[in-house]
C-alpha positions as CSV (number, residue, x, y, z in Angstrom):
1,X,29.5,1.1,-35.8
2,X,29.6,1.7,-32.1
3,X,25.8,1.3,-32.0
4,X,26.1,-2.3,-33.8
5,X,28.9,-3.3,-31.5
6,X,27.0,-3.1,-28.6
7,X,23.6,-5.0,-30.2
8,X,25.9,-7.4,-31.1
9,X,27.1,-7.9,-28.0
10,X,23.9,-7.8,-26.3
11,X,22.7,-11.0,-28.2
12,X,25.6,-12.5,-26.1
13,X,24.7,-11.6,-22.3
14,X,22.3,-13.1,-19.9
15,X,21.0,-12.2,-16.7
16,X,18.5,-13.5,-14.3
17,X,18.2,-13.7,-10.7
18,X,18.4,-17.3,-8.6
19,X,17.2,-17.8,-5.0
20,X,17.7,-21.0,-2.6
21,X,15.4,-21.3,0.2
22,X,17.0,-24.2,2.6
23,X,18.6,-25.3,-0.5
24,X,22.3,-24.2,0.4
25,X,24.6,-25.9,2.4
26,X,27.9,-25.6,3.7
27,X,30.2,-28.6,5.7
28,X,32.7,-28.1,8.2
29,X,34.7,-30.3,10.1
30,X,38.4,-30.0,12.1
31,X,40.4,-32.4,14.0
32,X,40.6,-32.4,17.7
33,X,44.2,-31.6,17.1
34,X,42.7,-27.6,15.6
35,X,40.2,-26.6,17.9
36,X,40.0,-26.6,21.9
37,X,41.0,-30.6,21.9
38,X,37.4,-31.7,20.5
39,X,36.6,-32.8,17.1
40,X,33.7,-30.9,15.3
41,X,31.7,-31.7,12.6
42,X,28.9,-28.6,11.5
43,X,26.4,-28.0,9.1
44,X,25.6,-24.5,7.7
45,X,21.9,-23.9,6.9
46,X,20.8,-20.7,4.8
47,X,17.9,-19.3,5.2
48,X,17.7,-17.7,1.6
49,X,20.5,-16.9,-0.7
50,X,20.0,-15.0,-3.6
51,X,22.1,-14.6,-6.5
52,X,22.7,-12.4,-9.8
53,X,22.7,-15.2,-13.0
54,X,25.0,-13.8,-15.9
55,X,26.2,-15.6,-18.6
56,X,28.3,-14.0,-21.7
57,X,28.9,-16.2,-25.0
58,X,32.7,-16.1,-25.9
59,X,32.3,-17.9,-28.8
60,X,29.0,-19.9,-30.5
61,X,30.0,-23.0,-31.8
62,X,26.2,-22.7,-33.5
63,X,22.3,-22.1,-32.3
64,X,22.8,-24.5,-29.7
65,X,25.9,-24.9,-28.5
66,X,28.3,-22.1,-26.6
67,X,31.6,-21.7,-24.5
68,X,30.5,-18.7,-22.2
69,X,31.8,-16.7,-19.2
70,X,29.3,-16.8,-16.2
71,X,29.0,-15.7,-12.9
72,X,26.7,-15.5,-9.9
73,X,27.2,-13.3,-6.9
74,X,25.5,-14.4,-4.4
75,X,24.3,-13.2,-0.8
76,X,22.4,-15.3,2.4
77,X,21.4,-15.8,5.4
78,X,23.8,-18.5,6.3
79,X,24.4,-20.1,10.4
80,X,25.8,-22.9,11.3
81,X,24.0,-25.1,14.2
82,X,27.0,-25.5,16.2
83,X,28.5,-22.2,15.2
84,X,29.9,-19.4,17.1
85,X,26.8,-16.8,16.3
86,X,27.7,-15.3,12.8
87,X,25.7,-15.4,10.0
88,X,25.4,-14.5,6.7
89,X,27.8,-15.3,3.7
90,X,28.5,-13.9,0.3
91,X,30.1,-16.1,-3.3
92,X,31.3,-14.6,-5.9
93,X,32.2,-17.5,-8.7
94,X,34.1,-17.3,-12.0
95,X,33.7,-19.9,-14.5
96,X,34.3,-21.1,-18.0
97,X,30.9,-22.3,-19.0
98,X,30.1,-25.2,-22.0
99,X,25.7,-24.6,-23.1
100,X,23.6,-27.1,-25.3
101,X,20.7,-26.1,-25.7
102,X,18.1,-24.0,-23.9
103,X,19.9,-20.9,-23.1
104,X,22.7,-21.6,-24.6
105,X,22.5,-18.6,-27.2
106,X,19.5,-16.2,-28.6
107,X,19.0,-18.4,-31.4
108,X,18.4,-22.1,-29.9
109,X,15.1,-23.5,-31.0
110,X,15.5,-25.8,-28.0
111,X,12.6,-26.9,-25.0
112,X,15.5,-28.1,-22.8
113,X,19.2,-27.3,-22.2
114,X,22.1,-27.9,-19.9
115,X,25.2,-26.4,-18.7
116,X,28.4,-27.2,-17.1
117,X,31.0,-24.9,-15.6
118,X,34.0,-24.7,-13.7
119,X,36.1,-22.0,-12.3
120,X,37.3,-20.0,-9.4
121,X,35.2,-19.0,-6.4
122,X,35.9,-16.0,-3.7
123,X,33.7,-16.8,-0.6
124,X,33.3,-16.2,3.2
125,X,30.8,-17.3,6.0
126,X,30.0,-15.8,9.0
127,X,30.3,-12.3,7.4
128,X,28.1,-10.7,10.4
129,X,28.8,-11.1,14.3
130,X,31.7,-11.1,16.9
131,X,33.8,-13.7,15.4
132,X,36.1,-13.0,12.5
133,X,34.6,-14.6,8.9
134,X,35.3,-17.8,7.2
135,X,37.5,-16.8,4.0
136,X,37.0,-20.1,1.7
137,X,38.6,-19.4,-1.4
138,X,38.7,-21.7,-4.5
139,X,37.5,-24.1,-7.0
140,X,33.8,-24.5,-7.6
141,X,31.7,-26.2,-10.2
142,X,28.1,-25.9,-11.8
143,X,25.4,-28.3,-13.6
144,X,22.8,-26.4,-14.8
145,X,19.3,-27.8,-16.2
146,X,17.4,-24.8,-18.3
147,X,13.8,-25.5,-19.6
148,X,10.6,-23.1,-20.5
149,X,7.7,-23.0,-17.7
150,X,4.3,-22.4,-18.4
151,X,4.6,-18.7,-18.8
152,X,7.7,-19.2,-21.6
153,X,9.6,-18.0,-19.4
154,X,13.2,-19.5,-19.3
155,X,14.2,-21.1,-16.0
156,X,17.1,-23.2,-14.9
157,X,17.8,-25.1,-11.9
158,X,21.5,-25.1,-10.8
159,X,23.5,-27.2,-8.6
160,X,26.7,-25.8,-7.3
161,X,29.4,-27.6,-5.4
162,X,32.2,-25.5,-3.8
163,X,35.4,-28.5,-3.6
164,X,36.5,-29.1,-0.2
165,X,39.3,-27.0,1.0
166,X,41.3,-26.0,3.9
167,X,39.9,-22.6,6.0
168,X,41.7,-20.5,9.2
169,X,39.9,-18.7,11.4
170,X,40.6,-16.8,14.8
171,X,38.7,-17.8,17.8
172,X,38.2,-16.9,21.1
173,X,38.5,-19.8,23.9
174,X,38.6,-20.1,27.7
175,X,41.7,-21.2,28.5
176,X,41.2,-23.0,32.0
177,X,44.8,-22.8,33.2
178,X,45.4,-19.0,32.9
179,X,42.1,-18.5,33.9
180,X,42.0,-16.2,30.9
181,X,40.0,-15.6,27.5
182,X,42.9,-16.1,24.0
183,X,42.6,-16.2,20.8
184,X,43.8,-18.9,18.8
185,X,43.6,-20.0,15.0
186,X,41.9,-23.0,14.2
187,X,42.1,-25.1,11.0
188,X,38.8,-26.2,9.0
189,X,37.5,-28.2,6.1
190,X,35.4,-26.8,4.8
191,X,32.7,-27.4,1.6
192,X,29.1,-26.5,0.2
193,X,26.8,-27.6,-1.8
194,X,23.6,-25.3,-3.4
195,X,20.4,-26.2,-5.3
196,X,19.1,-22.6,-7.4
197,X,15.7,-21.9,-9.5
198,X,16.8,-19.1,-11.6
199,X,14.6,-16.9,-13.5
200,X,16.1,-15.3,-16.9
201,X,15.2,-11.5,-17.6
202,X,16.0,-11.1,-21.6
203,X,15.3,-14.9,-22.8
């Protein structure tokens, strides 16, 4: 029984892996009001992200259509170009999914597929360096677009936007009149958008 359960299950769960290469953005902007009296306005460039795809069917409406569970933890080499030095960030998304199609369960006879999901995303920037990280907490969505390359291998490319929402950090700033280094918390806004090609292991 035991034995069953867990094929059963198994016909439920997919994983692959997704990488961005320059494909992963991040937006930050603040008021003059929040840091040092000047506005800013920055872009976050990752070198490479890479992710873990998994996806687990809840229910099966039929072969090609499902209401899954998915996540994609993801890790990269994320600076910003008018940053304060750190790098890196990490995501880790969880999302009620809707599949047609492609991918969408073991038993679609499908070329192409899609997928759209919503959910809750834990995330910081600027995990590495001097300056305290970027905690960015919140609502995310995904499109997804699965298809079969040459190999028959099952592939999707996935667009990810992380909504706009309001970030504190602590900085440190030269304060001219006491002639003295402080640290003050500044307000952001902060979003990010990612383009993935994701490669499925047991499609």
């Amino acid at each position: 029984m035991l034995a069953l359960t867990m094929q059963a299950n198994a016909q439920k769960f997919m994983i692959g892996y997704g990488i961005s290469v320059y494909t992963d953005l991040a937006f930050i902007s603040a008021e003059s009001s929040d840091i040092a009296g000047e506005d800013l306005d920055d872009l976050g460039i990752s070198l490479a992200t890479l992710s873990l795809e998994m996806k687990y069917n809840v229910h099966e409406l039929n072969s090609d259509m499902a209401i899954s569970v998915a996540s994609s933890p993801a890790l990269g080499l994320m600076s910003f170009t008018e940053g304060d030095g750190n790098i890196g960030h990490y995501r880790i998304p969880i999302m009620a999914q809707f599949d047609w199609g492609n991918l969408s369960t073991f038993e679609s006879l499908k070329d192409f597929g899609v997928g759209f999901g919503i959910g809750y995303q834990f995330a910081s920037y600027g995990i590495f360096g001097d300056q305290s990280a970027l905690s960015a907490n919140g609502l995310v969505s995904r499109l997804g677009f699965r298809y079969f390359n040459r190999n028959n291998a099952a592939r999707e490319i996935a667009i990810k936007y992380e909504f706009p929402r309001e970030v504190e950090q602590d900085i440190e700033i030269f304060n001219p009149v006491t002639n003295d280094i402080e640290s003050v918390t500044t307000s952001y806004d902060l979003s990010s958008v990612s383009l993935s090609f994701i490669l499925y292991f047991n499609y």
